[in-house]
C-alpha positions as YAML, in Angstrom:
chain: A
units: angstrom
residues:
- id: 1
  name: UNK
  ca: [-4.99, 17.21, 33.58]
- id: 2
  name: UNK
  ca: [-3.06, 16.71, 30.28]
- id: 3
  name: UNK
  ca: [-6.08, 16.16, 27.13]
- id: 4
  name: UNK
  ca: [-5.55, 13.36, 25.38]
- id: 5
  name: UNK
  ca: [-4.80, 13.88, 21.94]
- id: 6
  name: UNK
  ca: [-7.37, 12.69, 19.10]
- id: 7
  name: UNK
  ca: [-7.92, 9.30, 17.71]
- id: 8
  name: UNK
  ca: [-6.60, 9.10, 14.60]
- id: 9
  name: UNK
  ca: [-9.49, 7.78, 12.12]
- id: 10
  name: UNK
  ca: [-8.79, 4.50, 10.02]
- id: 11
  name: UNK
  ca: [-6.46, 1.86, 10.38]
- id: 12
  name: UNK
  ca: [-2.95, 1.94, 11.09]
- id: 13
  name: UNK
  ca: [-1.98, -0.13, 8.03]
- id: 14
  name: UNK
  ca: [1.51, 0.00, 6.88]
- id: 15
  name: UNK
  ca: [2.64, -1.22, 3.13]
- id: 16
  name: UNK
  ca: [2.34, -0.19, -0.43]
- id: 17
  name: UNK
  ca: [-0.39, -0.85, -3.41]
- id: 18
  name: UNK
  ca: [1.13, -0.28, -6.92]
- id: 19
  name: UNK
  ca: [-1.97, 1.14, -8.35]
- id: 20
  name: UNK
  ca: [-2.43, 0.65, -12.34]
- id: 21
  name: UNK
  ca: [-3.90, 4.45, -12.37]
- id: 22
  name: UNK
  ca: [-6.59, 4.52, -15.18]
- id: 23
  name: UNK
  ca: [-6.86, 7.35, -17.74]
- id: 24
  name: UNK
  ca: [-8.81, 10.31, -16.47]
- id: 25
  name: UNK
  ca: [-8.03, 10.27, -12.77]
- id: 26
  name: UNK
  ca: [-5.52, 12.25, -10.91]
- id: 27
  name: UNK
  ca: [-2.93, 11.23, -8.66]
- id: 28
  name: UNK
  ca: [-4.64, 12.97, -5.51]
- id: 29
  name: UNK
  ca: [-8.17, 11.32, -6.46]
- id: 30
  name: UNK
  ca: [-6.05, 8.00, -6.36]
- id: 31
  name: UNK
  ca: [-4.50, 8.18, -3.63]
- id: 32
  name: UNK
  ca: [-7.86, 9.56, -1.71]
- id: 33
  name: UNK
  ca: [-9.98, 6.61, -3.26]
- id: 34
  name: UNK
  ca: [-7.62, 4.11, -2.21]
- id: 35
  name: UNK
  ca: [-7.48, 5.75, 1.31]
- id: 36
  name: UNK
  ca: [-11.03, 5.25, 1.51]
- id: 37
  name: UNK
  ca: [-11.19, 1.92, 0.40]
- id: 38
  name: UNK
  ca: [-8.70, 0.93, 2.70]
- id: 39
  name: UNK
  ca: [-9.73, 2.99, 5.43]
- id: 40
  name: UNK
  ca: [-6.27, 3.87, 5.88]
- id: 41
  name: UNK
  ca: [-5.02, 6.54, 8.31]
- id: 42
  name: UNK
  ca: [-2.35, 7.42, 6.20]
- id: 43
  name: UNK
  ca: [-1.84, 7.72, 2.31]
- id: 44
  name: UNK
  ca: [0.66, 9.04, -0.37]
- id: 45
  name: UNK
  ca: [1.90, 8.56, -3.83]
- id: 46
  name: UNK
  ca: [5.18, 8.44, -4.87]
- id: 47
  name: UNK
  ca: [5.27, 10.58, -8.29]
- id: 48
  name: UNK
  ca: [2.36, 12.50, -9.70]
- id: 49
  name: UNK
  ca: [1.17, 10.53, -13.15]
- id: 50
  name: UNK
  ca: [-1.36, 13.20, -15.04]
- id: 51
  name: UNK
  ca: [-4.71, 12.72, -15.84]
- id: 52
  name: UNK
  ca: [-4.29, 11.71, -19.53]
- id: 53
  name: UNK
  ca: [-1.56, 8.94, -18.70]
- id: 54
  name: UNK
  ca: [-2.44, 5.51, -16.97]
- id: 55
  name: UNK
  ca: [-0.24, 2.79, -15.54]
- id: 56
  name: UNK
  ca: [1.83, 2.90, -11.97]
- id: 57
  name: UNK
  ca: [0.88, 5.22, -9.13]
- id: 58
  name: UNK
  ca: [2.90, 3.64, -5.86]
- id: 59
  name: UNK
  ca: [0.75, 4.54, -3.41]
- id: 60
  name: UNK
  ca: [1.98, 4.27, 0.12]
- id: 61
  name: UNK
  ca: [0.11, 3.04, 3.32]
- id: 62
  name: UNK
  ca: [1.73, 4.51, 6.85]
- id: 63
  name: UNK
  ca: [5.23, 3.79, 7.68]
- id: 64
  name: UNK
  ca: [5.53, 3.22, 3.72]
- id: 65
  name: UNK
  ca: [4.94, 6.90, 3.49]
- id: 66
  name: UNK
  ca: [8.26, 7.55, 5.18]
- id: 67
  name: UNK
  ca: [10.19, 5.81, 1.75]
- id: 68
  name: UNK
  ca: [8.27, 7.86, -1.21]
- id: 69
  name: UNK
  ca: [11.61, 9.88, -1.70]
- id: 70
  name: UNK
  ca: [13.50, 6.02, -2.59]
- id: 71
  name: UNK
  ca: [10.54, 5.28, -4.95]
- id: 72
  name: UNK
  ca: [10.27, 8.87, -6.41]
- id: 73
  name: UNK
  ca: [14.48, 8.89, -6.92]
- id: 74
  name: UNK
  ca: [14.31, 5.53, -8.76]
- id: 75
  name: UNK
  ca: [14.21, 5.15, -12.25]
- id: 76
  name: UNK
  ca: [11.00, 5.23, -14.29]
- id: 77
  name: UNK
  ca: [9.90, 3.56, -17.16]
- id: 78
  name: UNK
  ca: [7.14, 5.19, -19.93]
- id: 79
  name: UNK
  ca: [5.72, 3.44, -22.92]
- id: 80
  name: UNK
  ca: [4.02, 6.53, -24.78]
- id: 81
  name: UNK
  ca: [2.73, 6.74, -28.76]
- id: 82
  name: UNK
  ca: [3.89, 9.80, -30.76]
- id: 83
  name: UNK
  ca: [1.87, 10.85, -33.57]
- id: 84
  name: UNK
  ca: [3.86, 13.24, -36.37]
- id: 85
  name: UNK
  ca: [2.97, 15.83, -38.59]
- id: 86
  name: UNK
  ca: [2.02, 18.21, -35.59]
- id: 87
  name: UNK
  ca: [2.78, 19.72, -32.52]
- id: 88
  name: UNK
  ca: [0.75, 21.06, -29.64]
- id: 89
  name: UNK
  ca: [0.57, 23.59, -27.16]
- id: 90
  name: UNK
  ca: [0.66, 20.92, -24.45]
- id: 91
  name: UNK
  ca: [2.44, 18.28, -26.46]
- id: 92
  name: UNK
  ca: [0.09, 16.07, -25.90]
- id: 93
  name: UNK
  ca: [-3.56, 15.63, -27.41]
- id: 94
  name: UNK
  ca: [-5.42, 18.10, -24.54]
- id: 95
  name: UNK
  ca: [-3.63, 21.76, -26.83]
- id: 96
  name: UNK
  ca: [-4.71, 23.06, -29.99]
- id: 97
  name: UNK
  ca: [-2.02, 22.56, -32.77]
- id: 98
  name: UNK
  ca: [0.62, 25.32, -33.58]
- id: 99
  name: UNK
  ca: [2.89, 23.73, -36.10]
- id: 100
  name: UNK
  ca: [2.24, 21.20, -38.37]
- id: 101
  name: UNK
  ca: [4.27, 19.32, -41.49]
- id: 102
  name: UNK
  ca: [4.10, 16.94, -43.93]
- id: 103
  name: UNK
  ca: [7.37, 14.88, -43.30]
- id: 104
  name: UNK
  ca: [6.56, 11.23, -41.88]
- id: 105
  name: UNK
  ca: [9.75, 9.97, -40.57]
- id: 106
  name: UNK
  ca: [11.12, 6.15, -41.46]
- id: 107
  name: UNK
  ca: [12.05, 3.76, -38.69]
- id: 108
  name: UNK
  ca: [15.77, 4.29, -39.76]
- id: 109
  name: UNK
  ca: [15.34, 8.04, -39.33]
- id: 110
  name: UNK
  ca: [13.93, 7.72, -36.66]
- id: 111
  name: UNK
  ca: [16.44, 5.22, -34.94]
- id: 112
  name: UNK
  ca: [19.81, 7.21, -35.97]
- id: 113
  name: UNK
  ca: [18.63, 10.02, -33.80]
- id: 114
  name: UNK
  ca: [17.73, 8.44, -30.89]
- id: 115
  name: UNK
  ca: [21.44, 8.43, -29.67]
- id: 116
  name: UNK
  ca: [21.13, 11.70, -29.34]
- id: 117
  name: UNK
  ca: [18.48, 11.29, -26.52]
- id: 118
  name: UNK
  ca: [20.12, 9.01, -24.44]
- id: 119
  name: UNK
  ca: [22.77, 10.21, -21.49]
- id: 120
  name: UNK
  ca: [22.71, 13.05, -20.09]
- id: 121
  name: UNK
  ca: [20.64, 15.24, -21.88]
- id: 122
  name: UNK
  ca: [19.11, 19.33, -22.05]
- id: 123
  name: UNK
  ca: [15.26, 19.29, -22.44]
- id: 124
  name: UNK
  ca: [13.26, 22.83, -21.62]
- id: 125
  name: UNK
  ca: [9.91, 20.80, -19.51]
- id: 126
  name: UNK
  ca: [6.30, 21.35, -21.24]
- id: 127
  name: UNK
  ca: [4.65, 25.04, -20.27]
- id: 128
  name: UNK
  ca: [1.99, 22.79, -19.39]
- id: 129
  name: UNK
  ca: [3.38, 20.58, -16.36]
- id: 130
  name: UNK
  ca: [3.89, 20.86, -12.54]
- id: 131
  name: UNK
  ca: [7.02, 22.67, -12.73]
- id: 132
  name: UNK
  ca: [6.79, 25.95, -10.02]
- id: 133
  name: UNK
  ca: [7.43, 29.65, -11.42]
- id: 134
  name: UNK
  ca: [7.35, 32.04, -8.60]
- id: 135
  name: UNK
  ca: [4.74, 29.89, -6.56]
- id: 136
  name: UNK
  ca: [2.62, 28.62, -9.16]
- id: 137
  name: UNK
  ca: [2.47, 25.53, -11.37]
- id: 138
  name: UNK
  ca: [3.33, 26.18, -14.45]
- id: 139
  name: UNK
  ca: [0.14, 24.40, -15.83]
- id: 140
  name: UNK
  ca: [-2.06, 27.38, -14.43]
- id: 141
  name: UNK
  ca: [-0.49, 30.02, -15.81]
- id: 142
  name: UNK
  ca: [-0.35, 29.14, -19.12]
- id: 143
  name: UNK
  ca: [-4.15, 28.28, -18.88]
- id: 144
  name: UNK
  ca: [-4.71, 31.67, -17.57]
- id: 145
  name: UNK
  ca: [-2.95, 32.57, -21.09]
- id: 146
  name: UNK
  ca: [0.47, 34.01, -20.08]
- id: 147
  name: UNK
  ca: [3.38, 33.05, -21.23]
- id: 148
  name: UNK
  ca: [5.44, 30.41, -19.50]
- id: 149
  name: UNK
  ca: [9.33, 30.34, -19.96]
- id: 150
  name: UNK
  ca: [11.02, 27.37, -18.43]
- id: 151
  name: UNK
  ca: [14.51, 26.91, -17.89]
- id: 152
  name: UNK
  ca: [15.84, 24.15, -19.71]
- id: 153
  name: UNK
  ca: [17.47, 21.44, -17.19]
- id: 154
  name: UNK
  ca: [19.78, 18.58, -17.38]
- id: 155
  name: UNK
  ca: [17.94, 15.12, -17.30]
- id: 156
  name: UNK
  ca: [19.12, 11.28, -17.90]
- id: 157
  name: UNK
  ca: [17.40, 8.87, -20.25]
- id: 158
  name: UNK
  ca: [19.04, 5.79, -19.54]
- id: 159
  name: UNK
  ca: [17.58, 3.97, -22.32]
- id: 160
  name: UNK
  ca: [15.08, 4.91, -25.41]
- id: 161
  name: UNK
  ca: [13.72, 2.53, -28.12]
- id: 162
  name: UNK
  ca: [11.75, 2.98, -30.69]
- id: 163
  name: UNK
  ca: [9.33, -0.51, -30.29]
- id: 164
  name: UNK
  ca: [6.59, -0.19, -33.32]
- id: 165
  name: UNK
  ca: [5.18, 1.71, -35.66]
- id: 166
  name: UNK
  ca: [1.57, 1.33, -36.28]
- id: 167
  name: UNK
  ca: [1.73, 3.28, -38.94]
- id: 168
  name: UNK
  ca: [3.29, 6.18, -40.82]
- id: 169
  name: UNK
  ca: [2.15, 8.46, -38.70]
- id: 170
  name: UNK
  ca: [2.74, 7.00, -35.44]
- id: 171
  name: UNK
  ca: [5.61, 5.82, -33.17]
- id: 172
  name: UNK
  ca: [5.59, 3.82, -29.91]
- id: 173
  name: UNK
  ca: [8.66, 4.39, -27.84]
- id: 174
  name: UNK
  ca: [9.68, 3.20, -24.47]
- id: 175
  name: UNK
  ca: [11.84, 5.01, -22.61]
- id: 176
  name: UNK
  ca: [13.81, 4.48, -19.33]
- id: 177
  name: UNK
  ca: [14.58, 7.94, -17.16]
- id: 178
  name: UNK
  ca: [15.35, 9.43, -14.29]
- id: 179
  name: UNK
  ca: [13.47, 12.03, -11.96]
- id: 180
  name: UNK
  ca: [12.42, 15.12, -13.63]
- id: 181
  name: UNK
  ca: [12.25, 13.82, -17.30]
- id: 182
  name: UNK
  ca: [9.36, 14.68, -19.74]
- id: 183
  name: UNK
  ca: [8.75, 12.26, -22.37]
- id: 184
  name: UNK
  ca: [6.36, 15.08, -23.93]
- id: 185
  name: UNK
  ca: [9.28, 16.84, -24.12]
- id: 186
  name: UNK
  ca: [11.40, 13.98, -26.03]
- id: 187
  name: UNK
  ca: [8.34, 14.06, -28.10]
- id: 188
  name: UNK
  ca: [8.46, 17.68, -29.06]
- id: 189
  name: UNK
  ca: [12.03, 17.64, -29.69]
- id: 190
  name: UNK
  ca: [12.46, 14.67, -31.77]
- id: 191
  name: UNK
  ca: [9.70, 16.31, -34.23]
- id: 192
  name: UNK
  ca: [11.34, 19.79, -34.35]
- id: 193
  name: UNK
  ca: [14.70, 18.23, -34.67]
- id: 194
  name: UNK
  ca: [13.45, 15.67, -37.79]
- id: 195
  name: UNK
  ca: [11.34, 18.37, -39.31]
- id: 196
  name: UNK
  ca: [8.63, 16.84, -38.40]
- id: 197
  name: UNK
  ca: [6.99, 17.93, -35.40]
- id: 198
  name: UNK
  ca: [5.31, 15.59, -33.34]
- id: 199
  name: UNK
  ca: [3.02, 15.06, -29.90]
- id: 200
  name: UNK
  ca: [2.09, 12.09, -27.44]
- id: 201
  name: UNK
  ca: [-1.27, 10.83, -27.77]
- id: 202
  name: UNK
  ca: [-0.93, 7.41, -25.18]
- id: 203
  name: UNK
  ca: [1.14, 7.49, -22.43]
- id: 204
  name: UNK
  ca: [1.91, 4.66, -19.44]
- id: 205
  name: UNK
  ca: [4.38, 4.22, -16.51]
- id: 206
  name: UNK
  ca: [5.13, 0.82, -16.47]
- id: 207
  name: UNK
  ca: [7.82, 1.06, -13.69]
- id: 208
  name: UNK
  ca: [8.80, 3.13, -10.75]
- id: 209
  name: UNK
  ca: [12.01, 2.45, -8.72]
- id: 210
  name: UNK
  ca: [11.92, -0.69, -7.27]
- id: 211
  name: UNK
  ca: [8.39, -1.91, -8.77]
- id: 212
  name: UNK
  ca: [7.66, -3.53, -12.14]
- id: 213
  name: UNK
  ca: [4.56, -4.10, -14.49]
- id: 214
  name: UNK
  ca: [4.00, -7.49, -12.60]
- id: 215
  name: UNK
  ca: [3.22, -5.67, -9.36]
- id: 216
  name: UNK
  ca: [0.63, -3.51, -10.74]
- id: 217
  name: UNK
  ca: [-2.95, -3.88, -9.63]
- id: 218
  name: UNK
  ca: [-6.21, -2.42, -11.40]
- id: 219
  name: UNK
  ca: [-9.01, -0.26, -9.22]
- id: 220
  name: UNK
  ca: [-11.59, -2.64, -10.55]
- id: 221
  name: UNK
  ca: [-9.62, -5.74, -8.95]
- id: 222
  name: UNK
  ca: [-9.72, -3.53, -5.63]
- id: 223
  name: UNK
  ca: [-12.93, -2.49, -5.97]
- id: 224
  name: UNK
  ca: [-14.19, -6.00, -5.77]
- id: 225
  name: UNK
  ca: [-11.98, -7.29, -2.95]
- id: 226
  name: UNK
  ca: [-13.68, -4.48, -1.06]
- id: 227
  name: UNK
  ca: [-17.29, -5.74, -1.89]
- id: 228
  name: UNK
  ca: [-16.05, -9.41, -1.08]
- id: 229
  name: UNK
  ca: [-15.87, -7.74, 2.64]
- id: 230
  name: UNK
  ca: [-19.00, -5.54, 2.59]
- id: 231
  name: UNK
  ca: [-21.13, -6.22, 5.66]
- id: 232
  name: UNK
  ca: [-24.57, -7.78, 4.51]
- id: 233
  name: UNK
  ca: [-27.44, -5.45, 4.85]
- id: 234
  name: UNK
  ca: [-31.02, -7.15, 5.96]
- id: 235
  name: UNK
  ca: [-34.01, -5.80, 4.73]
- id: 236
  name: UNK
  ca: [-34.82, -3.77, 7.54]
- id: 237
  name: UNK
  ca: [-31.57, -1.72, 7.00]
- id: 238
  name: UNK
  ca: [-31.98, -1.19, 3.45]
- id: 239
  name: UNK
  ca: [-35.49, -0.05, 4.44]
- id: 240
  name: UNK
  ca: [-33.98, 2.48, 6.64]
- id: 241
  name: UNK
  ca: [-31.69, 3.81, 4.45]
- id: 242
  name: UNK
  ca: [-28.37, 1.92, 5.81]
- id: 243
  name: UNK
  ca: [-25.60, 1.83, 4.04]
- id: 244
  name: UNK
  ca: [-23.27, -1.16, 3.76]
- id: 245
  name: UNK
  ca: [-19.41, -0.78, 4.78]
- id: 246
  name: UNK
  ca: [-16.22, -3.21, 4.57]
- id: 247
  name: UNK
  ca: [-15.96, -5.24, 7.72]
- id: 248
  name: UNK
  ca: [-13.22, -7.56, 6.26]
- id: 249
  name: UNK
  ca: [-10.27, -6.09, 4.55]
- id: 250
  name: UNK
  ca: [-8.60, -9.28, 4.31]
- id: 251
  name: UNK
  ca: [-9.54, -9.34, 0.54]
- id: 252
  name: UNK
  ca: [-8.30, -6.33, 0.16]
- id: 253
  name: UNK
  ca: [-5.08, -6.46, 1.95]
- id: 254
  name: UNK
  ca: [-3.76, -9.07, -0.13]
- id: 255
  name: UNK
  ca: [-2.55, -6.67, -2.47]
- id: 256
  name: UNK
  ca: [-0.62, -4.61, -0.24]
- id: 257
  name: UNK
  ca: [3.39, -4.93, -0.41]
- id: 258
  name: UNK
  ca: [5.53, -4.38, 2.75]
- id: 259
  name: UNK
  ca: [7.22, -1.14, 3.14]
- id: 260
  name: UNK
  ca: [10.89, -2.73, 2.97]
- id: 261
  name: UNK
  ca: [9.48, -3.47, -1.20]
- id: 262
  name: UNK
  ca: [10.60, -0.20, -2.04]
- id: 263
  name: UNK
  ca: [14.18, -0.05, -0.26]
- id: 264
  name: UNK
  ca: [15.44, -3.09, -2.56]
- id: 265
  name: UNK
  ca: [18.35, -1.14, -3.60]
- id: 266
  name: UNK
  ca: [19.70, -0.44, -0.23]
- id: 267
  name: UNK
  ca: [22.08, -2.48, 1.71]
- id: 268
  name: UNK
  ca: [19.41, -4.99, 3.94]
- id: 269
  name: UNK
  ca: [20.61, -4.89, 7.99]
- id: 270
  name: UNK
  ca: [19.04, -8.05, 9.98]
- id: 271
  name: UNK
  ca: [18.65, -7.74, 13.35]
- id: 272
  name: UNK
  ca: [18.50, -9.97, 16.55]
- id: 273
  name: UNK
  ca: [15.82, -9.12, 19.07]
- id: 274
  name: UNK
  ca: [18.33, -7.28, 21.10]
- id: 275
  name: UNK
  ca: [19.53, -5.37, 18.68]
- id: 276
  name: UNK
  ca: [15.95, -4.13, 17.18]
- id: 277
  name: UNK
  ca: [15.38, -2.68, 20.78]
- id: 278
  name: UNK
  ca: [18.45, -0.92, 20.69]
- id: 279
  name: UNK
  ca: [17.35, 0.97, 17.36]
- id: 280
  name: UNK
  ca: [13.95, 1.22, 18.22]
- id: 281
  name: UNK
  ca: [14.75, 3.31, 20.63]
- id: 282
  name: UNK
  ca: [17.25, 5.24, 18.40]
- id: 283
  name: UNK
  ca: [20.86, 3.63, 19.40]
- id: 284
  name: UNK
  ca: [23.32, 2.18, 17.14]
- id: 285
  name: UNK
  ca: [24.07, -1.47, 16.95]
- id: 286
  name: UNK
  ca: [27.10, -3.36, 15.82]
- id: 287
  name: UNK
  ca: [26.94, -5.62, 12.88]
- id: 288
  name: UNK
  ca: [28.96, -9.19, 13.03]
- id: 289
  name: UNK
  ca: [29.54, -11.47, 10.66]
- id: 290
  name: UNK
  ca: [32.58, -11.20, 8.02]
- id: 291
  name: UNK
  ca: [30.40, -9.91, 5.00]
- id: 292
  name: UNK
  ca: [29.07, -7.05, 7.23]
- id: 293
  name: UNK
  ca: [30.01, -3.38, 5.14]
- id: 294
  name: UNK
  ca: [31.75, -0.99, 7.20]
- id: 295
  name: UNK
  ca: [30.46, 1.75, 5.44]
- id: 296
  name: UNK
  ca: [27.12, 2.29, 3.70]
- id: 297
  name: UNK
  ca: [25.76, 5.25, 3.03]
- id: 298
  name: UNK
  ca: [22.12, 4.78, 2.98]
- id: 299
  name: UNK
  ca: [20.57, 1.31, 4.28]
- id: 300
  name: UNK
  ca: [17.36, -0.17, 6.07]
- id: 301
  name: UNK
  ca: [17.00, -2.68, 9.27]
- id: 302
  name: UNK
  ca: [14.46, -5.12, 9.72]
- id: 303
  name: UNK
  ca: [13.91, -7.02, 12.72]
- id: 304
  name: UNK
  ca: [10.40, -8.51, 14.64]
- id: 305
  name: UNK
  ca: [8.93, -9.04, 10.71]
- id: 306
  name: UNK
  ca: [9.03, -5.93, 9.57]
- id: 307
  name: UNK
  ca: [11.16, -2.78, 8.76]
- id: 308
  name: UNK
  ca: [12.41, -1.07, 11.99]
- id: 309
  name: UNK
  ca: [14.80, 1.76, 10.33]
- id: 310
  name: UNK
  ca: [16.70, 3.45, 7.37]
- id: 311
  name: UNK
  ca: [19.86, 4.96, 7.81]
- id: 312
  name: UNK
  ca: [23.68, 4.42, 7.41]
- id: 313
  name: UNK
  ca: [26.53, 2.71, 8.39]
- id: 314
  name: UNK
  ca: [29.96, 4.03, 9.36]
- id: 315
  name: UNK
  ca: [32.30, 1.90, 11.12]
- id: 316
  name: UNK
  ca: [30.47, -1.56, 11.10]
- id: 317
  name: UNK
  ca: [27.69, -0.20, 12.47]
- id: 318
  name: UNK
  ca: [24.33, 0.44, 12.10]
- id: 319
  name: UNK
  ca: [23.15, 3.72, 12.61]
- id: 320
  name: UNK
  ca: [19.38, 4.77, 12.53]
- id: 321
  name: UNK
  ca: [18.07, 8.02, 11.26]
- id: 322
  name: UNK
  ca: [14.44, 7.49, 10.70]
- id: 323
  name: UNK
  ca: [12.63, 4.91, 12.84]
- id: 324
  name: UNK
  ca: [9.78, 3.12, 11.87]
- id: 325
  name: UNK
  ca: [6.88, 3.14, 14.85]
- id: 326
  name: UNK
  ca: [3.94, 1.62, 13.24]
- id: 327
  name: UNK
  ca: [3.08, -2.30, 14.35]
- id: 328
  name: UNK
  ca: [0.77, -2.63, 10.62]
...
């Protein structure tokens, strides 16, 4: 007799929450505090954010999980303060200074270079980041004091303006990039290249791929949809040491996003009843209709209320390549 495989644990809820991270947690103790409060099966961020930086964490419920490489390939935003006059090991405010000057750039200065930032650009990634030599992050070894040489890579910065300056001494940029950019790194460079030096002291994601600022939601705001569904404990419980748990996530589920939120840069496939069998079960279908591409090379179908598929067309029709089982 066959064994039954295990239960998973948690809920089978499908659907993103675009977490406003605060400073001084890490993506992994976001992700597993929002797993808890949701008592989700299933849980995943798309895009580490470090400790020292707040804003957006996407974190992804179930069959969301399954499009973290569309959110993680989008475009981010940052809006990070440089201070001048010295730079860091880590570039930020965590290293001990190594260089320091006494050159304040102007706005103007400041402003004339920044063409020189945006494109295509060549930017060596902080010793201290994620970045893998041999195995290891590159963070660890150059706590463990050795010396980290990374290759310098090709990045795009789509868009970077300078938006105040406090003071002398300071600079607020904002800068729109693709995956794999350090704005540390911008940091650094502008500094060494103005004579200056320079390194972040505030930095926020304000957008990931398809999400903006406006979808961004704060623990505390989750934390107190989940005690709006807390069970009420008599006083015999409390007396015996019970502990109270959510019994209605409805509170808390209003902040979740479908899955489909993420894909809004794909080509959108709607399909009849029919035809959402047909891929369900992993066969093309046909599209109709006299808008309907013939080719595509990356799109999603949704059918029943809710996202069946991604994949591609070729040939007016729809072909899936990752089905979505989960009912959410």
């Amino acid at each position: 007799m066959a064994r039954r495989g295990k239960k998973p644990k948690g809920r089978p809820i499908n659907g993103w929450v675009i977490l406003d991270k605060p400073k001084g947690m890490g993506s992994t103790d976001a992700v597993g505090k929002l797993k808890w409060l949701y008592f989700a099966q299933k849980a995943g961020h798309a895009g580490t954010l470090d400790p020292l930086a707040s804003g957006m964490l996407p974190i992804a419920f179930g069959d969301a999980t399954k499009t973290v490489p569309f959110v993680m390939d989008g475009r981010k935003v940052y809006r990070f303060a440089v201070r001048w006059g010295a730079e860091t090991t880590t570039d930020d405010t965590e290293g001990p200074v190594v260089k320091t000057s006494d050159i304040r750039p102007s706005a103007e200065t400041i402003r004339a270079i920044l063409p020189d930032y945006t494109g295509e650009i060549t930017q060596v990634p902080p010793s201290f980041s994620a970045i893998k030599i041999d195995g290891n992050r590159a963070y660890d070894l150059a706590r463990e004091g050795e010396l980290v040489e990374i290759a310098a890579r090709t990045v795009s910065v789509h868009r970077l303006d300078l938006v105040s300056m406090p003071d002398e001494a300071t600079s607020v940029f904002e800068a729109e990039c693709g995956k794999g950019t350090y704005v540390r790194a911008i940091a650094r460079d502008i500094g060494r290249d103005l004579g200056c030096y320079g390194h972040v002291i505030d930095l926020r994601r304000i957008a990931v791929g398809a999400f903006g600022e406006a979808d961004m939601v704060k623990l505390s705001d989750l934390e107190l949809a989940a005690e709006e569904g807390l069970e009420v404990l008599d006083e015999a419980a409390l007396e015996s040491g019970a502990k109270a748990r959510v019994v209605d996530f409805r509170p808390l589920d209003e902040y979740i996003v479908t899955p489909e939120a993420a894909l809004s840069d794909l080509y959108e496939v709607n399909l009849t009843d029919e035809q959402a069998g047909r891929v369900l079960s992993g066969n093309p279908v046909l599209l109709r209709g006299r808008d309907a591409p013939v080719f595509c090379e990356e799109a999603y179908a949704v059918g029943h209320g809710r996202l069946l598929a991604l994949g591609a067309i070729e040939e007016g029709a729809f072909h899936p390549k990752r089905v979505f089982g989960g009912r959410g």
